[in-house]
C-alpha atoms as an extended CHARMM CRD file, in Angstrom:
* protein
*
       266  EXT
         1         1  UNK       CA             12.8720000000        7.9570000000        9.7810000000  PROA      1               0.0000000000
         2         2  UNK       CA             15.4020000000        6.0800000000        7.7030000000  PROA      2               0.0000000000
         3         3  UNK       CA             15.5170000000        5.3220000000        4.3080000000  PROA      3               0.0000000000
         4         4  UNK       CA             14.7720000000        1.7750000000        4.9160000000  PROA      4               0.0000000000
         5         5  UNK       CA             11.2630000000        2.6340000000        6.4150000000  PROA      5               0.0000000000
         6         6  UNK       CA              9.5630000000        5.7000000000        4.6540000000  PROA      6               0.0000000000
         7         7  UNK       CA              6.9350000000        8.0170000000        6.8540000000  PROA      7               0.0000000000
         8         8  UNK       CA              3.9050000000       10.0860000000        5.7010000000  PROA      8               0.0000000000
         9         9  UNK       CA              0.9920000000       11.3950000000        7.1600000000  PROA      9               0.0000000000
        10        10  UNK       CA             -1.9030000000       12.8460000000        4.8930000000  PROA      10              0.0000000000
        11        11  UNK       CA             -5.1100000000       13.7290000000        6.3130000000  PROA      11              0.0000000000
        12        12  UNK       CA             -5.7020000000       11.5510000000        9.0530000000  PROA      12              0.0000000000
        13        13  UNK       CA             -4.0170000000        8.1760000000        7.1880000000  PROA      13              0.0000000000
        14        14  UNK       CA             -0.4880000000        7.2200000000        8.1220000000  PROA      14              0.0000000000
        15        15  UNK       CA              1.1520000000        4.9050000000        5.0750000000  PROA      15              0.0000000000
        16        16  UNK       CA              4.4830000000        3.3980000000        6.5400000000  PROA      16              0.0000000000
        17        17  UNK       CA              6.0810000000        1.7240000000        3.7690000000  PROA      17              0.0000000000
        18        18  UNK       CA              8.9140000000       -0.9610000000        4.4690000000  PROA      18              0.0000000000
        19        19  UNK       CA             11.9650000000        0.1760000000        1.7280000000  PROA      19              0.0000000000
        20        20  UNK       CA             14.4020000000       -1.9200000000        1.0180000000  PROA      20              0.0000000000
        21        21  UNK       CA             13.4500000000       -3.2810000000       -2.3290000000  PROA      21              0.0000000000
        22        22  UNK       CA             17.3660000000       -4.0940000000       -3.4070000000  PROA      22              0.0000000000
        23        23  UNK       CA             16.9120000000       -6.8220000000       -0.6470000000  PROA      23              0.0000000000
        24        24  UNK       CA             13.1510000000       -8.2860000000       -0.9860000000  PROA      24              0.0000000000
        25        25  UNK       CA             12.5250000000       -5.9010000000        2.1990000000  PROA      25              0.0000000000
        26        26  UNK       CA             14.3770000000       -8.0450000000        4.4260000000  PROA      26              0.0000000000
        27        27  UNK       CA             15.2350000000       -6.4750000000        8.3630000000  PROA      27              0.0000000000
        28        28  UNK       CA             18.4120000000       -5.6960000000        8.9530000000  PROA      28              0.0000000000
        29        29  UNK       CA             18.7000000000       -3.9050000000       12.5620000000  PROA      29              0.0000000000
        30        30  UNK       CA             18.3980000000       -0.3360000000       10.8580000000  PROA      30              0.0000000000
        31        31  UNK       CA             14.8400000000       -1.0480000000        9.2290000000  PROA      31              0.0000000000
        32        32  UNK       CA             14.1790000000       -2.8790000000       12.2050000000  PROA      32              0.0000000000
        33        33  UNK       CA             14.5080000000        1.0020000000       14.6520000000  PROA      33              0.0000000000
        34        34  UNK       CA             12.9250000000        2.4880000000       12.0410000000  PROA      34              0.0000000000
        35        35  UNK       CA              9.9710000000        0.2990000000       11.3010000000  PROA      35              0.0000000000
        36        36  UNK       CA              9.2850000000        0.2590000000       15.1850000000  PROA      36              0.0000000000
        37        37  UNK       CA              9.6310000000        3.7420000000       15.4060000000  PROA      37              0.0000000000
        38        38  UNK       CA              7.4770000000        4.4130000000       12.6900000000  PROA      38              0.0000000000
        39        39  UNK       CA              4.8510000000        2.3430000000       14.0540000000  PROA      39              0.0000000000
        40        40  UNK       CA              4.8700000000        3.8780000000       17.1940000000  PROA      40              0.0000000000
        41        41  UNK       CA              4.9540000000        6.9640000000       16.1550000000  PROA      41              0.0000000000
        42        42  UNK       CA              1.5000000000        6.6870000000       14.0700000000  PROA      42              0.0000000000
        43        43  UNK       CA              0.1390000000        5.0490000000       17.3730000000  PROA      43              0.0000000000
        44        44  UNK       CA              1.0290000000        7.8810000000       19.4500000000  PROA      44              0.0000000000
        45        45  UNK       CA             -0.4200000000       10.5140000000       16.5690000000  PROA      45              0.0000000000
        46        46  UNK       CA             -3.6090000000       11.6870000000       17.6160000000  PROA      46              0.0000000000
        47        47  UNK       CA             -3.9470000000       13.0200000000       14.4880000000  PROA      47              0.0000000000
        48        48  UNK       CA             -3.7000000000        9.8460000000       12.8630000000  PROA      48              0.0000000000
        49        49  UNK       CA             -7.0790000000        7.9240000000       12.4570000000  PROA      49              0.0000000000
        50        50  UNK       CA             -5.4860000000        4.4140000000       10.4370000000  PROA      50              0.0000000000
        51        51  UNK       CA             -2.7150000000        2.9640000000        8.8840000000  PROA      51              0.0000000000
        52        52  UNK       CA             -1.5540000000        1.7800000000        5.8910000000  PROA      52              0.0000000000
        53        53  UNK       CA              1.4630000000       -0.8700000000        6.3270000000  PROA      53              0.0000000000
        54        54  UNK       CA              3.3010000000       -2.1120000000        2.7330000000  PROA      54              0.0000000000
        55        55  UNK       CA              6.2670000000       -2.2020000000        1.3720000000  PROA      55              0.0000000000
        56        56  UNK       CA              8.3940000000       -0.9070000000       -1.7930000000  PROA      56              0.0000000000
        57        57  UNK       CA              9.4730000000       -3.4830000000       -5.1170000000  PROA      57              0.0000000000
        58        58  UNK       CA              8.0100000000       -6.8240000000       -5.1720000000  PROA      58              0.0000000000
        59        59  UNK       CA              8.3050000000       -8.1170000000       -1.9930000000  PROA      59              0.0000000000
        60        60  UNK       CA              6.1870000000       -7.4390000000        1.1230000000  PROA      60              0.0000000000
        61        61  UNK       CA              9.0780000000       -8.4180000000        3.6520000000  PROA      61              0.0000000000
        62        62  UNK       CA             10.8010000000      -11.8440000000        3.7030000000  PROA      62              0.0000000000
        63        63  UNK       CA             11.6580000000      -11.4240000000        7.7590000000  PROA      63              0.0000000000
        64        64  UNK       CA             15.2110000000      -11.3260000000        9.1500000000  PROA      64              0.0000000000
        65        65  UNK       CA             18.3250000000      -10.3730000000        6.8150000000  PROA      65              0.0000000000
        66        66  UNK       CA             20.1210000000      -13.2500000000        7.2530000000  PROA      66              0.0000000000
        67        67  UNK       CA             23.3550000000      -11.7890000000        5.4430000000  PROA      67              0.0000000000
        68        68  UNK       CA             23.4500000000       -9.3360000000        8.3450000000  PROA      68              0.0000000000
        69        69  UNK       CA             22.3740000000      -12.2170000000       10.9280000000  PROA      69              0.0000000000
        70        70  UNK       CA             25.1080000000      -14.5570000000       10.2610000000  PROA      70              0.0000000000
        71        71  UNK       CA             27.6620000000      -11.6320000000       10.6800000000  PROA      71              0.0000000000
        72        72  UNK       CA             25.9930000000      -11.3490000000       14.0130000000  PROA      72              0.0000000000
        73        73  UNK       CA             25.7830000000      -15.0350000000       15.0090000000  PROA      73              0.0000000000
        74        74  UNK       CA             29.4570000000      -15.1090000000       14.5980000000  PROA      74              0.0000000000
        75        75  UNK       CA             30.2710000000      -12.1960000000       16.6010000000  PROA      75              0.0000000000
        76        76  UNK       CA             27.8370000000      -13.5380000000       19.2550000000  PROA      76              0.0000000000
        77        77  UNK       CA             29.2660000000      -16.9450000000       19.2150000000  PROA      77              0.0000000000
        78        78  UNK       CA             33.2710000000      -15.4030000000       19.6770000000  PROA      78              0.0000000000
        79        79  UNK       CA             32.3230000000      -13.0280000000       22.3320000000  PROA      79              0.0000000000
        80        80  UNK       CA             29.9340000000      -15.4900000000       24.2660000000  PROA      80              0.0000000000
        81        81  UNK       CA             27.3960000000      -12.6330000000       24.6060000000  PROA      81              0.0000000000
        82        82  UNK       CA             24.0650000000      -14.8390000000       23.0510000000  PROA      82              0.0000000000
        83        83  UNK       CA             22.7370000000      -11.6910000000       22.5780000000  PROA      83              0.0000000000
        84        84  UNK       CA             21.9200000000      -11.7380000000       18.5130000000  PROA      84              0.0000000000
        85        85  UNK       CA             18.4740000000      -13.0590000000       19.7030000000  PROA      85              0.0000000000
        86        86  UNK       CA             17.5120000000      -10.1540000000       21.8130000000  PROA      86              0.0000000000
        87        87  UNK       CA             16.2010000000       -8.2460000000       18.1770000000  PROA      87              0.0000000000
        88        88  UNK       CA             13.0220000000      -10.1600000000       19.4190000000  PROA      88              0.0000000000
        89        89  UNK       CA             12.6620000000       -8.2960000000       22.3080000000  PROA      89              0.0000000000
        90        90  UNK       CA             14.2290000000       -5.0010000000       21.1630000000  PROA      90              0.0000000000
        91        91  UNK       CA             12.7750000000       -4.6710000000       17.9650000000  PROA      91              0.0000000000
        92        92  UNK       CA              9.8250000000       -7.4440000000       16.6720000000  PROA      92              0.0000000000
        93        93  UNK       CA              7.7880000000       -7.6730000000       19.7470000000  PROA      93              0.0000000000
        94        94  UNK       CA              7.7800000000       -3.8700000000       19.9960000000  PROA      94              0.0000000000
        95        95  UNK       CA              6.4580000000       -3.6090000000       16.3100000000  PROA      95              0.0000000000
        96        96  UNK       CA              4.1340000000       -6.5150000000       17.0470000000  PROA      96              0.0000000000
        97        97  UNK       CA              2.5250000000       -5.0380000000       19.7800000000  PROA      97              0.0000000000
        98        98  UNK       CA              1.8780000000       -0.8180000000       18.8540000000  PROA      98              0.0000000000
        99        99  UNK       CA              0.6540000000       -2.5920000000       15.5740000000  PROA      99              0.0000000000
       100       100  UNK       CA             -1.8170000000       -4.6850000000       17.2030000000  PROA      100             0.0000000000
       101       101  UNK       CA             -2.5200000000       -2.7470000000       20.4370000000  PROA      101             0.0000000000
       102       102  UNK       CA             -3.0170000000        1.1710000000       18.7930000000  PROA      102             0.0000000000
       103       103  UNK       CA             -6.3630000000        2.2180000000       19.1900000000  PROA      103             0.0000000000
       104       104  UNK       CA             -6.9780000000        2.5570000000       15.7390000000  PROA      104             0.0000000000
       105       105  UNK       CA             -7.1570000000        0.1090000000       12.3410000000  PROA      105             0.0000000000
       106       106  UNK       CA             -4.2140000000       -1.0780000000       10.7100000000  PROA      106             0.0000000000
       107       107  UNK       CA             -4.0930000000       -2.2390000000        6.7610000000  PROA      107             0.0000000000
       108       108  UNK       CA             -1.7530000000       -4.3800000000        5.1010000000  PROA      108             0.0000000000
       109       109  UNK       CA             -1.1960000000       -4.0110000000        1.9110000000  PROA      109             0.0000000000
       110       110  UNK       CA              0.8490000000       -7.0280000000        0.6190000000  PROA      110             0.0000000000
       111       111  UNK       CA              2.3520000000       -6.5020000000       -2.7800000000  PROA      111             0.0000000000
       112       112  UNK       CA              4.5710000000       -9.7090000000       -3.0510000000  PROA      112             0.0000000000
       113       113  UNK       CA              6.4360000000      -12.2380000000       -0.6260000000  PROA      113             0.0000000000
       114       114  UNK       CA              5.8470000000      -12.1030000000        2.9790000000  PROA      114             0.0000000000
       115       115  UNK       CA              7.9230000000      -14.7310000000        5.3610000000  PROA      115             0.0000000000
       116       116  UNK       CA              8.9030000000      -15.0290000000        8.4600000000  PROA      116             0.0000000000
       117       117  UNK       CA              8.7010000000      -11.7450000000       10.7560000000  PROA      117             0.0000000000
       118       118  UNK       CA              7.2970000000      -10.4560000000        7.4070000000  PROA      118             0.0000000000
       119       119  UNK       CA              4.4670000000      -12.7670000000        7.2190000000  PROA      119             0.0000000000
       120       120  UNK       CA              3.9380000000      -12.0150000000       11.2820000000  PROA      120             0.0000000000
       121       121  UNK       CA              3.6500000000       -8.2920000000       10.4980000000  PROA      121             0.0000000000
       122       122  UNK       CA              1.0570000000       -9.0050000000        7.9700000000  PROA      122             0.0000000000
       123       123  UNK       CA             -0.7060000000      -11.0330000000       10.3290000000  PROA      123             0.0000000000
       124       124  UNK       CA             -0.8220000000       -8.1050000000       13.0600000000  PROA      124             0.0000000000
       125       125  UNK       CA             -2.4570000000       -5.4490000000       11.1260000000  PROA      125             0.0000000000
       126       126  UNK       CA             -6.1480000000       -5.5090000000       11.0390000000  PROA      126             0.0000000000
       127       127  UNK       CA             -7.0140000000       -6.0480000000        7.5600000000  PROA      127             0.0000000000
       128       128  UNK       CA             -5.1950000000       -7.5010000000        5.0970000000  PROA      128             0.0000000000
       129       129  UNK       CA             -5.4730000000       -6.2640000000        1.1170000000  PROA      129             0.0000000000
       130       130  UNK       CA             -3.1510000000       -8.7800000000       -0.8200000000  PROA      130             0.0000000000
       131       131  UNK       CA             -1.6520000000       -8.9390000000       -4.5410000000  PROA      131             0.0000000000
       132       132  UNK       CA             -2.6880000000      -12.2270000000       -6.3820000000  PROA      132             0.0000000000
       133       133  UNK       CA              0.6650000000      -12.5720000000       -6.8730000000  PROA      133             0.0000000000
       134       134  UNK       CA              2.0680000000      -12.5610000000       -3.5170000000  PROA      134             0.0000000000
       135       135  UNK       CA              2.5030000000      -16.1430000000       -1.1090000000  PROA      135             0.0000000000
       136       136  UNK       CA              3.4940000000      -16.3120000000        2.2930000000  PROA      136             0.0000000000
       137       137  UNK       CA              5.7600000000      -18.3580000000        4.2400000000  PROA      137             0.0000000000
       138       138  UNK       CA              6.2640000000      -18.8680000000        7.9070000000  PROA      138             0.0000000000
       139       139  UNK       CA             10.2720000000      -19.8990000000        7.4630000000  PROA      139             0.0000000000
       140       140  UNK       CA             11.0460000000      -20.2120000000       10.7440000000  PROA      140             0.0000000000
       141       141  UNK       CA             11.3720000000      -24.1530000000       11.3060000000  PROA      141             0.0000000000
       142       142  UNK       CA             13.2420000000      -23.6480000000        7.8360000000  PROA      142             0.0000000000
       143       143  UNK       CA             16.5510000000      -21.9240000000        9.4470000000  PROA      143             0.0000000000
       144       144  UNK       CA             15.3300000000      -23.9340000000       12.6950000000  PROA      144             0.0000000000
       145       145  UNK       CA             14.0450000000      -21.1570000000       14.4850000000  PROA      145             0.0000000000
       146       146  UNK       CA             10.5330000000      -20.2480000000       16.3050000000  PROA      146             0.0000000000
       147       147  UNK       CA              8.1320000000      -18.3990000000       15.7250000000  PROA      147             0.0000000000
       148       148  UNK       CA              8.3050000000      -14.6960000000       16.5900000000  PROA      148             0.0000000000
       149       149  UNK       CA              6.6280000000      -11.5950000000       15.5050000000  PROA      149             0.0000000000
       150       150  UNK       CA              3.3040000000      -12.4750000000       17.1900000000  PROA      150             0.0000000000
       151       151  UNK       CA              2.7240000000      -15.6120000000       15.1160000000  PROA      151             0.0000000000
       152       152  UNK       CA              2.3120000000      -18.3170000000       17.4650000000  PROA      152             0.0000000000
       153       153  UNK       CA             -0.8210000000      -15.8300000000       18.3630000000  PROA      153             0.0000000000
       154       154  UNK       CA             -2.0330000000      -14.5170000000       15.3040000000  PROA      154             0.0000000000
       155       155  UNK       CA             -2.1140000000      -17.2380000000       12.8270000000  PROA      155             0.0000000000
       156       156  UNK       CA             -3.8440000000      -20.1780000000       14.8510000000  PROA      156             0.0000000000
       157       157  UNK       CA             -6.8410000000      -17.2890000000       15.3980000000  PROA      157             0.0000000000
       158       158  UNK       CA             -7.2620000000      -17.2530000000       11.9600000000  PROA      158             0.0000000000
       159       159  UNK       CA             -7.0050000000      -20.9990000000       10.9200000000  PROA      159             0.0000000000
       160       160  UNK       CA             -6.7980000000      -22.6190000000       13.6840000000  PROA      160             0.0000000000
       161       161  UNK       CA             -4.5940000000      -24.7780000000       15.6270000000  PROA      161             0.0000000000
       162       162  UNK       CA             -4.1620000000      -27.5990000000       13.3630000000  PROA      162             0.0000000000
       163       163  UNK       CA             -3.8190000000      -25.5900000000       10.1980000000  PROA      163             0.0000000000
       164       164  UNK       CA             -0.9630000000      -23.4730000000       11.6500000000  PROA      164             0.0000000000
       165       165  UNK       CA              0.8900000000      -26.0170000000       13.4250000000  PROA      165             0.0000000000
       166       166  UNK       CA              1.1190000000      -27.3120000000        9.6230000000  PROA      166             0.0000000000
       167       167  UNK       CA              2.5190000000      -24.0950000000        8.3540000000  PROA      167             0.0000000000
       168       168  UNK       CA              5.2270000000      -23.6970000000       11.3570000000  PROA      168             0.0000000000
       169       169  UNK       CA              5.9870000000      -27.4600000000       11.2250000000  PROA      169             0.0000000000
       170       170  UNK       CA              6.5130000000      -27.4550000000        7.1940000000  PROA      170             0.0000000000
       171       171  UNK       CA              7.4020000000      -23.9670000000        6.0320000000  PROA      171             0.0000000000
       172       172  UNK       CA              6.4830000000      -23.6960000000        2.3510000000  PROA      172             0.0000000000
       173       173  UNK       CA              4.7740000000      -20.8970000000        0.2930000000  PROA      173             0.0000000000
       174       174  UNK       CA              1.6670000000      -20.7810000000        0.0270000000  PROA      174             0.0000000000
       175       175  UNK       CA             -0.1280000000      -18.3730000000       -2.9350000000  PROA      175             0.0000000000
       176       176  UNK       CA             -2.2390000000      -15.8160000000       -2.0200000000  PROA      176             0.0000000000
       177       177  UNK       CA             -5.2790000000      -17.9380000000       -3.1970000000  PROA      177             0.0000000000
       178       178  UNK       CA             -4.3800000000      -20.5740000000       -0.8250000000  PROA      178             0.0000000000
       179       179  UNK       CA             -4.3040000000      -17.8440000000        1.7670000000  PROA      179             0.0000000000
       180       180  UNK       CA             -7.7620000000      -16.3800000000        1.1250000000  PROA      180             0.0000000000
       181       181  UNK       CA             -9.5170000000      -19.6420000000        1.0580000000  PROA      181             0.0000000000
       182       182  UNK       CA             -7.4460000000      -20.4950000000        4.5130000000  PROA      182             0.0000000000
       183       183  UNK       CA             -8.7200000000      -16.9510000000        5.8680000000  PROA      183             0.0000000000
       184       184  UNK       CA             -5.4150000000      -14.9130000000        6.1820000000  PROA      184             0.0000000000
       185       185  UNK       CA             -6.2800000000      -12.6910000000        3.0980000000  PROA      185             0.0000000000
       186       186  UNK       CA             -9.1250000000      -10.2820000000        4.0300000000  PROA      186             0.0000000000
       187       187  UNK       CA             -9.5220000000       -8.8220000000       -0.1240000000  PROA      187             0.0000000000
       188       188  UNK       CA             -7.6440000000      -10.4730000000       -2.6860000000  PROA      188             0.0000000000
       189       189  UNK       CA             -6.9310000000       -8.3010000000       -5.6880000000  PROA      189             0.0000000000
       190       190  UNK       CA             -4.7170000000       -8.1030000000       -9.1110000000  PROA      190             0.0000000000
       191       191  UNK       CA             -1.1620000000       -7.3240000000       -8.5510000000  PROA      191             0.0000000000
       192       192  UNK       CA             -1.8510000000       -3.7870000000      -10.6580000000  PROA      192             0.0000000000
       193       193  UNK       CA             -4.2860000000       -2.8150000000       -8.5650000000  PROA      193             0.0000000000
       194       194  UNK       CA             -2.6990000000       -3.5740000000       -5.1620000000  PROA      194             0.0000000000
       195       195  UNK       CA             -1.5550000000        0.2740000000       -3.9970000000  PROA      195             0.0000000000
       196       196  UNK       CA             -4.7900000000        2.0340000000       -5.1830000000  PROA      196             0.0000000000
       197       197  UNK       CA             -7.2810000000       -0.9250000000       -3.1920000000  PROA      197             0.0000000000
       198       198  UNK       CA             -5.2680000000       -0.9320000000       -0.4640000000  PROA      198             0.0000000000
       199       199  UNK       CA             -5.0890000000        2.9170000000        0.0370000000  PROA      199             0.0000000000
       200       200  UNK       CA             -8.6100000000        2.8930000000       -0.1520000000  PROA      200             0.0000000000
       201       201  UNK       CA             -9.5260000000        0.3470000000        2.2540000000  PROA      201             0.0000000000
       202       202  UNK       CA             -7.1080000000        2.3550000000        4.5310000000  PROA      202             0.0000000000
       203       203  UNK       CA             -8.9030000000        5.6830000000        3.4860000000  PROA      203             0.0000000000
       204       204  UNK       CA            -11.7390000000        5.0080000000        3.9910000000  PROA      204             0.0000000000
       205       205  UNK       CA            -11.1490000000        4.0260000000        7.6080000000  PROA      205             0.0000000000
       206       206  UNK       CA             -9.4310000000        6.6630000000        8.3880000000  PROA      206             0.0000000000
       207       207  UNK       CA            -12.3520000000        8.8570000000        6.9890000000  PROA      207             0.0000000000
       208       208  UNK       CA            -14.8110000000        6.5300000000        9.2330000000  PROA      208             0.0000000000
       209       209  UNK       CA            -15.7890000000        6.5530000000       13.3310000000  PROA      209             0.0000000000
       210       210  UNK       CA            -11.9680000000        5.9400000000       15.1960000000  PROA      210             0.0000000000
       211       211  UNK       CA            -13.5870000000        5.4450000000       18.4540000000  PROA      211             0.0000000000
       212       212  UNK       CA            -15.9170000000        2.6630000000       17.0970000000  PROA      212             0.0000000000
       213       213  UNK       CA            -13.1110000000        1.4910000000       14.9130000000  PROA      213             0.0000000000
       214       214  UNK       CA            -10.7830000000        0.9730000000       18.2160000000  PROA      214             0.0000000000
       215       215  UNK       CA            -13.6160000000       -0.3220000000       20.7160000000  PROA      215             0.0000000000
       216       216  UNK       CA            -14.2060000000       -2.8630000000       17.8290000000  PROA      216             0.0000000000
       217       217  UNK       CA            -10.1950000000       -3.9070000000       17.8710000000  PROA      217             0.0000000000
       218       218  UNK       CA            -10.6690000000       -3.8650000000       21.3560000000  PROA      218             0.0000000000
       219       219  UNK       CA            -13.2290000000       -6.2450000000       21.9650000000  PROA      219             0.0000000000
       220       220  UNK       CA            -12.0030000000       -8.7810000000       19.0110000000  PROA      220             0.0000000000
       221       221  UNK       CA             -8.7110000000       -9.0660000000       20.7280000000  PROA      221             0.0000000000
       222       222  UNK       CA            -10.5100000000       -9.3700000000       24.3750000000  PROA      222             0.0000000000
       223       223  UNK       CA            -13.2670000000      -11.3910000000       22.8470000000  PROA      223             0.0000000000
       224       224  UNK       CA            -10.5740000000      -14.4630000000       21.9250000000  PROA      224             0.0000000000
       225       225  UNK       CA             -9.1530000000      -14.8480000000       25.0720000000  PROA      225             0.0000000000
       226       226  UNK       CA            -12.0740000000      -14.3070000000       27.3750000000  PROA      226             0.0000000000
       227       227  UNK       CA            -15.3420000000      -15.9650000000       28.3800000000  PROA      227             0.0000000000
       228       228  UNK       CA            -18.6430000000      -14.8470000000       27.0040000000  PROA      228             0.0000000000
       229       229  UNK       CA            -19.6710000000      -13.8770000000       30.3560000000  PROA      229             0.0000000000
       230       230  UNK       CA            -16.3200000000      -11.5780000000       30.5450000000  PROA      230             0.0000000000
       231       231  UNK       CA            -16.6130000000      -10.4300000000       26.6520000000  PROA      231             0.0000000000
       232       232  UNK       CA            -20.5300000000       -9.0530000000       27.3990000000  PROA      232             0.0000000000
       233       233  UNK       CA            -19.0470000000       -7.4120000000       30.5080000000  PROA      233             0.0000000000
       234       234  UNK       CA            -16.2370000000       -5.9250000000       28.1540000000  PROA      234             0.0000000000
       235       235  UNK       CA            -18.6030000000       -5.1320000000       25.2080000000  PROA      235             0.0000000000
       236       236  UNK       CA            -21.3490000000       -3.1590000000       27.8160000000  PROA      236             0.0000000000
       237       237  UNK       CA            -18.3620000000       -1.1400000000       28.8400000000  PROA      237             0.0000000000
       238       238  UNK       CA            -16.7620000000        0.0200000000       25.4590000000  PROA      238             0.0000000000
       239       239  UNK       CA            -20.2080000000        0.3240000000       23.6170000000  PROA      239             0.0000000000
       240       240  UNK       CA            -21.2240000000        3.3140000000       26.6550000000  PROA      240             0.0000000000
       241       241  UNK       CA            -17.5240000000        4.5970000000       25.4210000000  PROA      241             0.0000000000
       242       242  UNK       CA            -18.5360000000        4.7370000000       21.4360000000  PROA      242             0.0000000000
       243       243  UNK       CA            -21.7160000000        5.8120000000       22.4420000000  PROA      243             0.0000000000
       244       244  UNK       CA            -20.6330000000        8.9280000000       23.8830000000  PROA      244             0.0000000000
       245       245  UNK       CA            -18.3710000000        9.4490000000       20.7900000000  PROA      245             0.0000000000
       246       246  UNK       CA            -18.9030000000       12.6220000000       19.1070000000  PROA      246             0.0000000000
       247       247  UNK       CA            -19.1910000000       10.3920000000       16.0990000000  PROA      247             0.0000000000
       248       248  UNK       CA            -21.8700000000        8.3400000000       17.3750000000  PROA      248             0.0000000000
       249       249  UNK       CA            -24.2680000000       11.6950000000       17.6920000000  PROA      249             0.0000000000
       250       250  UNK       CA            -22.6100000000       12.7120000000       14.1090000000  PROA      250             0.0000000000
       251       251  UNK       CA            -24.0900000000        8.8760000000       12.3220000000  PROA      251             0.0000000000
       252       252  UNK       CA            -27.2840000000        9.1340000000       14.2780000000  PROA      252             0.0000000000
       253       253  UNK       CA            -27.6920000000       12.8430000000       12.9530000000  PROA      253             0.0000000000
       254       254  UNK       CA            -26.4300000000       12.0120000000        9.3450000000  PROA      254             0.0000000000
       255       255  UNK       CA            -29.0760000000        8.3610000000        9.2940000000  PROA      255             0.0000000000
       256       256  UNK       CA            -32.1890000000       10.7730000000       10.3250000000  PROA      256             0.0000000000
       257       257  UNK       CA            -31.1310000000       13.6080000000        7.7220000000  PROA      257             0.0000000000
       258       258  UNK       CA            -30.6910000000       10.9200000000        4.9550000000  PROA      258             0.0000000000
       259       259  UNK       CA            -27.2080000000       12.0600000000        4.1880000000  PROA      259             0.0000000000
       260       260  UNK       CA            -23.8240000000       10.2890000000        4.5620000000  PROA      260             0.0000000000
       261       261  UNK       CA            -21.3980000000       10.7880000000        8.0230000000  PROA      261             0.0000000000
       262       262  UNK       CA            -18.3270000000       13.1550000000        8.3780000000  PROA      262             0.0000000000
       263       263  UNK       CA            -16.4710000000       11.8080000000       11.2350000000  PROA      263             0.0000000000
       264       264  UNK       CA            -14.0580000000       13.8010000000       13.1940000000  PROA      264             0.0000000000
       265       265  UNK       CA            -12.6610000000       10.8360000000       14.4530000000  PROA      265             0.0000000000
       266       266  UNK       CA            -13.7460000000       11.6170000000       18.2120000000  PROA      266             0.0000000000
């Protein structure tokens, strides 16, 4: 991986940290390859039971580098290509999707600012731990853009409609208070303790039942888009999938010996 994006596996938990603290974490087209391949890479890991997304200095990730994005617009604009815009396709959707499609948990742990495709990356993992100090900011009507990075999807399924056409409409920060009494923030700690909660939230999932852990992400995801009728139909199906889990037969063992679990994660 790059420099911008660093890599490291450890016992079962991937931690993919954004680094480019000289520039508030912003994506320029190299952090952009390496975040997606980073992300896909933990996704494809069978090794790898959860994931710890977060970022370096004291910024989460403020979205696009627009220094490197105006170079680009002009270059776009002389050779009539229009083709600046395809980073959506090439590189955010791509990140979007192995984050929120991988059959195992994802953790955010949000140390400062996170805007724009920042703020939608934040959104796509499955549990977010967040500094006190940290706000959020959707930015894109701001530099009169859409929304990207899974936003339009994510955020209005966890405020609703109303509330998020607010945010996209009238970009502004919002604290991380704000956020955890509008439901974005999952655990809201102090800024000092951000690294240590959020690499144990992320631990201890990746120390916990993956198969349960991925029917669950499953069925959330199916769950919002489907009818009850069709979400009982999905739920009957992945529960006979956990149930024949090796980690199923490994809780139901541990419960009726009074002692705690090892998963293996199978």
């Amino acid at each position: 991986m790059a420099d911008s994006v660093l890599y490291d596996v450890s016992d079962g938990l991937a931690t993919i940290t954004i680094n480019r603290p000289e520039a508030m974490n912003a994506m320029n087209v190299e952090a952009k390859v390496a975040l997606r391949d980073a992300v896909r890479a933990a996704a494809a890991d069978p090794a790898v039971r959860a994931v710890l997304l977060t970022a370096s200095g004291r910024a989460f990730c403020v979205g696009q580098d627009l220094k490197e994005h105006v170079g680009l617009l002009i270059a776009a604009h002389e050779s009539g290509s229009g083709e600046v815009m395809n980073t959506v396709k090439e590189h955010y959707n791509p990140i979007v999707r192995a984050l929120t499609e991988m059959p195992k948990p994802v953790v955010a742990g949000v140390n400062g600012v996170a805007a724009g495709a920042g703020f939608g990356f934040a959104l796509a993992a499955d549990y977010r731990v967040v500094a006190d100090t940290a706000k959020f900011n959707t930015s894109f009507a701001g530099v009169a853009l859409t929304a990207d990075s899974g936003m339009s999807w994510t955020l209005p399924r966890l405020i609703g409609h109303s509330r998020a056409a607010d945010l996209l409409l009238f970009p502004r920060s919002i604290s991380a208070q704000e956020a955890y009494e509008l439901g974005i923030v999952n655990k809201l700690v102090p800024a000092d303790d951000l690294a240590a909660e959020a690499h144990a939230v992320a631990r201890a999932l990746a120390d916990g039942p993956t198969v349960s852990y991925a029917s669950l992400k499953e069925s959330l995801a199916y769950g919002a888009d489907h009818s009850l009728s069709e979400a009982l139909d999905k739920e009957e199906e992945l529960q006979a999938k956990a149930g024949a889990s090796e980690d199923h037969t490994i809780a139901v063992q541990a419960f009726l010996a009074k002692e705690p679990p090892k998963y293996v994660g199978r």
